[in-house]
C-alpha positions in Angstrom: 0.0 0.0 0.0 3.1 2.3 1.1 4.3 2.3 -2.3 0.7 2.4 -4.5 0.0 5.6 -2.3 3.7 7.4 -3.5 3.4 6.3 -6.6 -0.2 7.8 -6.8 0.7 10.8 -4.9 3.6 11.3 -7.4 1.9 11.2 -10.1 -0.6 13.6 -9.4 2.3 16.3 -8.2 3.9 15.9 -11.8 0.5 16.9 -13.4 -0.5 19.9 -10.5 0.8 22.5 -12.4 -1.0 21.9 -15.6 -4.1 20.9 -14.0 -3.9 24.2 -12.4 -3.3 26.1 -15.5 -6.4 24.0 -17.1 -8.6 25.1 -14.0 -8.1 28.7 -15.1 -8.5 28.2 -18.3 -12.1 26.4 -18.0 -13.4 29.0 -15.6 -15.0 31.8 -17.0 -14.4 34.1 -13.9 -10.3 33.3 -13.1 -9.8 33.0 -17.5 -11.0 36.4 -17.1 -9.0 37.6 -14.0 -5.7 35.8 -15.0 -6.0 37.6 -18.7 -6.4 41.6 -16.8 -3.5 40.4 -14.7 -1.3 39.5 -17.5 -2.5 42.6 -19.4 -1.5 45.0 -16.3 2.3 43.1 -15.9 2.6 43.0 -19.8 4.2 39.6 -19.2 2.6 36.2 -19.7 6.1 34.5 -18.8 6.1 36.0 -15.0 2.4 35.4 -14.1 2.9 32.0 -15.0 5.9 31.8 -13.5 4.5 33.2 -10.2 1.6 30.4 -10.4 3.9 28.2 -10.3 5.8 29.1 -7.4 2.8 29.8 -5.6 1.5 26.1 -6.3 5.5 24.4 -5.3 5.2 26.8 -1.8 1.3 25.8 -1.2 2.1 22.4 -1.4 5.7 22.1 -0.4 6.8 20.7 -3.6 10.5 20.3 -5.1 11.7 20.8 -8.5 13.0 17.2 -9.7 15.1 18.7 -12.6 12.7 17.8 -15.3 10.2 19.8 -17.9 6.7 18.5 -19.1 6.7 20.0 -23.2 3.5 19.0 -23.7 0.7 20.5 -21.2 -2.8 20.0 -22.4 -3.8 23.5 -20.9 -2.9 25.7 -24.1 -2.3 28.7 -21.1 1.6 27.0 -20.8 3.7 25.9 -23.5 5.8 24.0 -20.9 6.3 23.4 -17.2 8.7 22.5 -14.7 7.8 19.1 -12.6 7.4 19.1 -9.2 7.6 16.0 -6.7 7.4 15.5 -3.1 11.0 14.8 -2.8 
């Protein structure tokens, strides 16, 4: 069970980010708010950016040194993997 529930757990921590980014972009109300935020910084590559971190510090994730290039939200072109250790 030990090792179904990392293995799970891991899983799901690779795929936060872009589920995340696909949360916004199926909302109505935060599409709307993340598009007057990125049109006040002027930069889609630093909101996105700061997403990120905030999602890694909410859920005390590390980077494990790999990229995901192909996100199924079309809000990220790519995005760095996170993992519990």
């Amino acid at each position: 069970m030990k090792k179904f529930k990392k293995k799970v757990i891991d899983s799901f921590c690779e795929t936060l980010t872009d589920k995340v980014f696909l949360m916004i972009q199926n909302d109505r109300e935060l599409m709307h708010e993340y598009l007057k935020i990125i049109a006040n910084s002027n930069s889609v590559a630093s909101v996105n950016s700061e997403i990120a971190k905030e999602i890694k510090k909410r859920f005390k994730l590390k980077n494990v040194n790999q990229r995901n290039f192909t996100p199924e939200s079309f809000l990220i072109q790519t995005y760095e993997i996170f993992g519990t250790e």
